[in-house]
C-alpha positions in Angstrom: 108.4 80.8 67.0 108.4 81.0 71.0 104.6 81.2 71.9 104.8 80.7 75.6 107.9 83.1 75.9 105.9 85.5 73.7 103.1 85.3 76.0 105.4 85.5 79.1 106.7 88.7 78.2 103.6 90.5 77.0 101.9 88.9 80.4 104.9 91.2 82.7 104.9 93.9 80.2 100.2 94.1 81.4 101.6 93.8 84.7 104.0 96.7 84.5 101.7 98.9 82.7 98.5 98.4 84.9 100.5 98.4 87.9 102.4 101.4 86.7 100.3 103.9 84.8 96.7 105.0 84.8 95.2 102.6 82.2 96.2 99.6 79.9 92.7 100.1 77.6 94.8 100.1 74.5 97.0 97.2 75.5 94.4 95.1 76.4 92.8 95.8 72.6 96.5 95.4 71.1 96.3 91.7 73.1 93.6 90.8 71.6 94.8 91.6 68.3 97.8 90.1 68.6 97.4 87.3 71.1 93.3 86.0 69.5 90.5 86.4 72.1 90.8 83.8 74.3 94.9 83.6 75.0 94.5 87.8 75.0 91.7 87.6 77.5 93.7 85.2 79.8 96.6 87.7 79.2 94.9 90.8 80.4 93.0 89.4 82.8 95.8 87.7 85.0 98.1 91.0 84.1 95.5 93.6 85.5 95.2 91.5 88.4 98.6 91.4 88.9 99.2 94.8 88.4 96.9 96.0 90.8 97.8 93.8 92.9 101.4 95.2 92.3 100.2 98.7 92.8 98.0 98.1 96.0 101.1 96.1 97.7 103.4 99.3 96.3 100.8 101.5 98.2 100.1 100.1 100.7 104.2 99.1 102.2 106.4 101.3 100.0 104.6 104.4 99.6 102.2 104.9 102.8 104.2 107.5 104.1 103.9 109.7 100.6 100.0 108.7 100.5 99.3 109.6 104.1 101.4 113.2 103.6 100.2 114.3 100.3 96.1 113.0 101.2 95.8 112.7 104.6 92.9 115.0 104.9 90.6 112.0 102.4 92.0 109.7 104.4 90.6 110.6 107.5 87.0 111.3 106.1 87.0 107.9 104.8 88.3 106.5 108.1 85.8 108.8 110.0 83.3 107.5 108.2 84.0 103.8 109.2 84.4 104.4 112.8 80.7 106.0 112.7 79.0 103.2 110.9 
């Protein structure tokens, strides 16, 4: 009875879950089931933008210090390897 409101929700719920856990595989299939193809494509594909855009910005400003303790040693490979080439 409330498409757009239905379709508002499940697009922050994708957010949360790509931006959140490891994978959204089965909500992105449970989209397209519920949602049709082409409104469950638009869904999931602005939601797992969003979420990794969530999770990068997360990342990169809220968690840096946690990310540079816990893999500092892979962080400097990768930035050793970008000062060499």
């Amino acid at each position: 009875s409330a498409p757009v409101m239905t379709a508002l929700i499940g697009l922050i719920v994708y957010i949360l879950v790509a931006g959140l856990t490891p994978g959204a595989a089965f909500l992105s299939l449970a989209y397209g089931w519920f949602f049709g193809l082409w409104q469950g494509t638009l869904l999931v594909s602005f939601g797992s933008t969003a979420g990794a855009t969530m999770m990068f910005l997360l990342s990169r400003y809220v968690m840096r210090d946690w990310v540079l303790a816990t893999k500092n040693s892979h962080i400097q490979k990768v930035q050793t390897a970008f000062e060499r080439d």
